[in-house]
N, C-alpha and C positions, 0 to 999 in steps of 0.2 A: 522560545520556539527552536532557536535552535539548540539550545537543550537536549531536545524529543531527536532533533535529526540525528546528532550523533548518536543517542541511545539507543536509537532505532537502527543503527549500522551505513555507514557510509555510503557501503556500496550499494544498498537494497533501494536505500533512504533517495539518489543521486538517481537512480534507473528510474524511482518514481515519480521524481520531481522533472526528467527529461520526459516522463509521460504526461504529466499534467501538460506539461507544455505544448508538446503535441495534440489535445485535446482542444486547447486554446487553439491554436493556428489551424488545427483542419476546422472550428468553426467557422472561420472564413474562408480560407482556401478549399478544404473537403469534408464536404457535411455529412459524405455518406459514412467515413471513416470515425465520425466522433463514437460512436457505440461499443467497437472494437476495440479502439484503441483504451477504451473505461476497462474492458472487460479485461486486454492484458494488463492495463494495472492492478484491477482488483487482484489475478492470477499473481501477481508476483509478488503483491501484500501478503498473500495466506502462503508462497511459497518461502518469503523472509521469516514467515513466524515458524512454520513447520524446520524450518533449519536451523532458527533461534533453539526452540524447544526441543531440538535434536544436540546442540553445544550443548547446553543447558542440563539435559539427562545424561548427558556424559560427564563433565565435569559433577555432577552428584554421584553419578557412579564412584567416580573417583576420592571424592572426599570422603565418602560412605553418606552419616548424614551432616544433614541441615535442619535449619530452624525454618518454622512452617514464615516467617517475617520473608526470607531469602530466597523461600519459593514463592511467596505472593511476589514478593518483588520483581524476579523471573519471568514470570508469567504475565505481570503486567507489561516490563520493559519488551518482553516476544510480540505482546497485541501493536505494540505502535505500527509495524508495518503495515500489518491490514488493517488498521482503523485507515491509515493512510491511503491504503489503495482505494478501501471502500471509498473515503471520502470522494476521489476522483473519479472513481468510476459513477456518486450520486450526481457530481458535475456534468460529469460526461453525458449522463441520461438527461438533467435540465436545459443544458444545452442544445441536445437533438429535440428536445421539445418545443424549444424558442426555434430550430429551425424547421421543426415539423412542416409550415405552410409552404416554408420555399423550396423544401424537396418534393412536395405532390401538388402541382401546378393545379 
């Protein structure tokens, strides 16, 4: 597991894991917030891969080519951050749904 976190880039990987967090704690403390706070994570999953895959066609550029192994590779190691976001942002929705009764009296 943490494996996936470094591959998936430190920084992107660390932003989303302080958002999980948050997701957690406003279940208690702000329930209105849990939905938001999914939706910047998913934004910053597909934002880590669109950067991924922006390094990623440059350094191809530069090489010239590659073998189609080192671009599945690529392409795969790019999706971890938004598998990542999404996954929190599916939290985030189950979440507001367990607290669905207590925000509509």
């Amino acid at each position: 597991m943490l494996d996936l976190f470094y591959q998936g880039g430190p920084l992107f990987m660390t932003i989303l894991t302080i958002l999980l967090l948050g997701v957690i704690v406003c279940f208690w403390k702000f329930p209105e917030w849990i939905k938001e706070i999914g939706l910047l994570a998913l934004s910053f999953g597909i934002l880590g891969q669109i950067i991924g895959l922006y390094s990623a066609f440059q350094g191809i550029e530069e090489m010239g080519q590659v073998s189609q192994e080192m671009m599945a590779g690529g392409l795969k190691v790019s999706s971890i951050t938004t598998i990542y976001g999404l996954l929190i942002y599916i939290v985030s929705l189950a979440l507001r749904l367990i607290n669905k009764p207590k925000l509509n009296p």
